[in-house]
N, C-alpha and C positions, 0 to 999 in steps of 0.2 A: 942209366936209370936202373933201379935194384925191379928186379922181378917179383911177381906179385903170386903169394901161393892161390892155390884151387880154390879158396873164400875170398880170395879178394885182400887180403892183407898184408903188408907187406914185412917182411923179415925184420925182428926186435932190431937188427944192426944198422936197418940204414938208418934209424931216430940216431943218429951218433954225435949230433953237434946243440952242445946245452946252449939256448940262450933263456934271455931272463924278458919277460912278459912287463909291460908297462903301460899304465894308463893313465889319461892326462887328469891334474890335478889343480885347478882355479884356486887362485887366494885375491884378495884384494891388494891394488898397488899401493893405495894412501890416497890416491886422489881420484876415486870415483871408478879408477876402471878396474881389471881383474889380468894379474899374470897367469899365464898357464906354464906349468912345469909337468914332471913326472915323477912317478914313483913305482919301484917294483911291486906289482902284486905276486908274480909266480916266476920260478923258475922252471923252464920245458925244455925235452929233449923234442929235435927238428931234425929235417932233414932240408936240404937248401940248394935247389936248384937254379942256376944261370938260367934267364930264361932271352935277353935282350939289354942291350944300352944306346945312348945317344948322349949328343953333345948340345946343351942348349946354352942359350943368353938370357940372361936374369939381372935387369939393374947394373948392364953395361960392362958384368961379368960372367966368361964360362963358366958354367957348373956341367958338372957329371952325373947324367940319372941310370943307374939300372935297374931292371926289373927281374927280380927270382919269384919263384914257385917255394913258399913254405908248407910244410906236408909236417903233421903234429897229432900226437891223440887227441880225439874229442874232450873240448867243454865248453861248460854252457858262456863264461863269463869272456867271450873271445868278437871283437866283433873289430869294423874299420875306426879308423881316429887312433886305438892304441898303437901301438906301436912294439917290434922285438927289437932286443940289445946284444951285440955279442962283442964283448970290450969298446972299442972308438967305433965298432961299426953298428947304424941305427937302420932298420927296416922300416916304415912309415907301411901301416896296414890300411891297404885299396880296400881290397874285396876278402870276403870269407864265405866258404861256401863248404857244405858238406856230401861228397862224393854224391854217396850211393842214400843219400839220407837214412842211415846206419847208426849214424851216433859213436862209430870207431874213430874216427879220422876225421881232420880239417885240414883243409888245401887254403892256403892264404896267399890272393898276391901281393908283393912288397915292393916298396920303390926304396932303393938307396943313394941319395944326397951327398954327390962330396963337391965342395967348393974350393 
């Protein structure tokens, strides 16, 4: 875990892994209901921490869930539902929370999905 200078913030280097910001976007299917898809709104530099995994059953198939710690500059348009992207691999955003309520930094946690 990168060290945290005398304010509280942590070195420009550990933001080193870009992923891209995505939030979900409803269209109608044809027949009354609504697909949800996504679209990138922003690309951000992260930082991406392991934090835990497990093995669960879903519809009579394993899947793979783990849970990291995303650490990112603050903004306002950031909250759970969206989701980060870093090429095949998707983080599903739980919670967002701002440390020190500072407005520097958001800690997000993520589940990642592999079936």
């Amino acid at each position: 875990m990168p060290r945290e200078t005398s304010k509280g913030r942590r070195p420009v280097g550990a933001l080193r892994r870009r992923l891209l910001l995505e939030a979900p976007v409803e269209t109608p299917d044809g027949a009354g209901g609504q697909l949800t898809g996504f679209e990138t709104v922003a690309a951000v530099w992260a930082q991406v921490e392991w934090l835990s995994g497990n093995e669960r059953w879903r519809g009579e198939r394993p899947e793979q869930a783990a849970s990291y710690r995303v650490t990112l500059r603050w903004r306002a348009d950031l909250d759970a539902g969206q989701r980060l992207r870093d090429g095949d691999q998707v983080f599903d955003i739980k919670a967002v929370g701002d440390p020190d309520d500072g407005r520097r930094r958001l800690v997000c946690l993520v589940e990642e999905v592999s079936r």
